[in-house]
C-alpha positions as CSV (number, residue, x, y, z in Angstrom):
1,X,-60.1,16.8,-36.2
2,X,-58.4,19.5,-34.0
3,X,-55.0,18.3,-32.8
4,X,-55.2,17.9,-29.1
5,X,-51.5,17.2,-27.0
6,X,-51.5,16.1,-24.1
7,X,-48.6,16.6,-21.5
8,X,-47.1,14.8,-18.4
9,X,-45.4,17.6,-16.1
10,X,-42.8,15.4,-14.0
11,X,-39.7,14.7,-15.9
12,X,-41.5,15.8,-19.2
13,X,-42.2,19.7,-18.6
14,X,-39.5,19.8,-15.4
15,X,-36.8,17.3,-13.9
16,X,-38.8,14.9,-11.7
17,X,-38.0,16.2,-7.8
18,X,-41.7,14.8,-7.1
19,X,-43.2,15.9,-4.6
20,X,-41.0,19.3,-5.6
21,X,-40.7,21.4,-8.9
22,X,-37.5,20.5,-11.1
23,X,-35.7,22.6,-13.5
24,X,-37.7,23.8,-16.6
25,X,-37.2,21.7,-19.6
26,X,-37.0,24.7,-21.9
27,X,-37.0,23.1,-25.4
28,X,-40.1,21.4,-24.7
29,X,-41.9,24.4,-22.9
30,X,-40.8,26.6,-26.3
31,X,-42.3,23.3,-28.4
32,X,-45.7,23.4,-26.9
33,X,-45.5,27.6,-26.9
34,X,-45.2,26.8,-30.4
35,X,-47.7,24.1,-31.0
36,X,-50.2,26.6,-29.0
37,X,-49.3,29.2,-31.3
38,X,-50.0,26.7,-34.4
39,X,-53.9,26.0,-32.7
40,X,-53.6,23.1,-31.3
41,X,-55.2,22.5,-27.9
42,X,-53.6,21.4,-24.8
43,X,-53.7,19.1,-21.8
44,X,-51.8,19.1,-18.7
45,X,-51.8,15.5,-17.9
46,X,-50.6,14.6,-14.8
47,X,-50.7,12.2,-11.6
48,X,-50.5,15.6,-9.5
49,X,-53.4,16.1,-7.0
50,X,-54.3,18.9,-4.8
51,X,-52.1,21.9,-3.5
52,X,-49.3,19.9,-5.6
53,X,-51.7,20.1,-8.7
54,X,-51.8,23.5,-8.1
55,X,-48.7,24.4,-7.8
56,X,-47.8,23.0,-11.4
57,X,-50.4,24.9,-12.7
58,X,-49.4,28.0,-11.4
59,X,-45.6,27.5,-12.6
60,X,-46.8,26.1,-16.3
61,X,-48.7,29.6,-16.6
62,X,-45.6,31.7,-15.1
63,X,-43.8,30.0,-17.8
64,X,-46.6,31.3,-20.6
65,X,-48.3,28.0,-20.7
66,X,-52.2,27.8,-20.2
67,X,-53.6,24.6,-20.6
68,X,-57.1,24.4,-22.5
69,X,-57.7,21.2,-19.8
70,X,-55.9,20.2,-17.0
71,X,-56.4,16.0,-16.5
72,X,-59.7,16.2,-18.6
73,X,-60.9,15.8,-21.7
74,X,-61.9,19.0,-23.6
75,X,-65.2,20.4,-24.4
76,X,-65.2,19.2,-28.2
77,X,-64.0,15.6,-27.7
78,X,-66.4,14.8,-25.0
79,X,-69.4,16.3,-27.6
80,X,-68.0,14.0,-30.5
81,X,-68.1,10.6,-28.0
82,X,-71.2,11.8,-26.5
83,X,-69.7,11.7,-22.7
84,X,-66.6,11.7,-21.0
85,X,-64.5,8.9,-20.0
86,X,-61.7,8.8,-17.4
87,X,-58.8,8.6,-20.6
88,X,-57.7,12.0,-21.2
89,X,-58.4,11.9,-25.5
90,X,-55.0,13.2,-27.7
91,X,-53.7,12.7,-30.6
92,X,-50.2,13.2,-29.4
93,X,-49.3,12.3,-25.7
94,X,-45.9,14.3,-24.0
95,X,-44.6,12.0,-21.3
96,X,-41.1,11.1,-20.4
97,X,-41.7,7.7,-20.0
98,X,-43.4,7.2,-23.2
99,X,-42.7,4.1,-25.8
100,X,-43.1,4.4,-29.5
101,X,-44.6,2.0,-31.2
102,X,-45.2,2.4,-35.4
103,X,-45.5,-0.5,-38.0
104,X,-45.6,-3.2,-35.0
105,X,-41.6,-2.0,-34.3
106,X,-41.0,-0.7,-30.9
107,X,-38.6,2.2,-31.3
């Protein structure tokens, strides 16, 4: 299956200032210019609405990063489950908030 990541943008791709931009986190803007370059696809997942939705958009893609989706599933994994649902499919999710669980230990 094609790997799919899928990104938060406050205090993941940028410092959270919500409602404003923070600074860039380089090292993982370069990680997903990487991953991009490897073929996986890409979501920007985010609470972001509106003009403010925009606005990240438009400073990912200054930054080189186009996102295959942006708060959607893409074309191929709403195919394979024969619709789409309202959780964004990934097989890695990018958020700064994130817990890892593996082998029933939280890490």
């Amino acid at each position: 299956m094609q790997k799919i990541i899928a990104v938060d943008f406050d205090g993941c791709l940028c410092v959270n200032k919500y409602p404003d931009i923070g600074a860039e986190n380089e090292l993982a803007i370069s990680a997903l210019l990487q991953k991009r370059a490897a073929g996986y696809k890409l979501i920007l997942w985010t609470c972001r609405a509106g003009e403010r939705l925009n606005e990240a958009v438009r400073w990912c893609r200054e930054r080189g990063l186009d996102f295959d989706e942006v708060n959607e599933n893409i074309p191929e994994i709403t195919e394979s489950f024969g619709g789409d649902c309202r959780k964004v499919y990934a097989t890695e999710y990018w958020d700064d908030r994130a817990v890892i669980i593996k082998a029933g230990k939280r890490r």
